[in-house]
C-alpha positions, 0 to 999 in steps of 0.5 A: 500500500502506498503511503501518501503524505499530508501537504504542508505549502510553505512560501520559499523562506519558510520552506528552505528553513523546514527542510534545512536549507537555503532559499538558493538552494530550494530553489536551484533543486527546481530550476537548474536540478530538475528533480523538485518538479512545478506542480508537484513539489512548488507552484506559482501564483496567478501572475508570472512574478508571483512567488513560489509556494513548496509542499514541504513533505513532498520535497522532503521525500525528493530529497531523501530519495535523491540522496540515496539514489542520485548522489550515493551515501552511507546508509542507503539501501 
């Protein structure tokens, strides 16, 4: 059974602080890295300047999934 987690949207300097990095790098993962993905992970508002708003769990769960699968480390299976 798949588990799905409950949304928690934060704007981008709450966001990076839950998830225990900078505003930069939040939004680097999404712009340059791809694997935070619009729609999913963040969404804008109406307007092309509006700000960036983050599911902090899902972006949580794409992160730890990152760590272990695209950059090795210690402890992942």
């Amino acid at each position: 059974m798949v588990r799905h987690h409950e949304e928690l949207w934060l704007p981008t300097s709450q966001a990076a602080r839950a998830l225990g990095i900078s505003p930069h790098t939040l939004k680097r993962y999404a712009d340059r890295d791809g694997f935070l993905i619009e729609g999913t992970h963040c969404r804008r508002g109406p307007y092309p300047n509006s700000p960036r708003v983050w599911e902090v769990n899902g972006c949580r769960q794409a992160m730890s999934w990152r760590q272990c699968h695209g950059r090795p480390s210690p402890g992942c299976a």
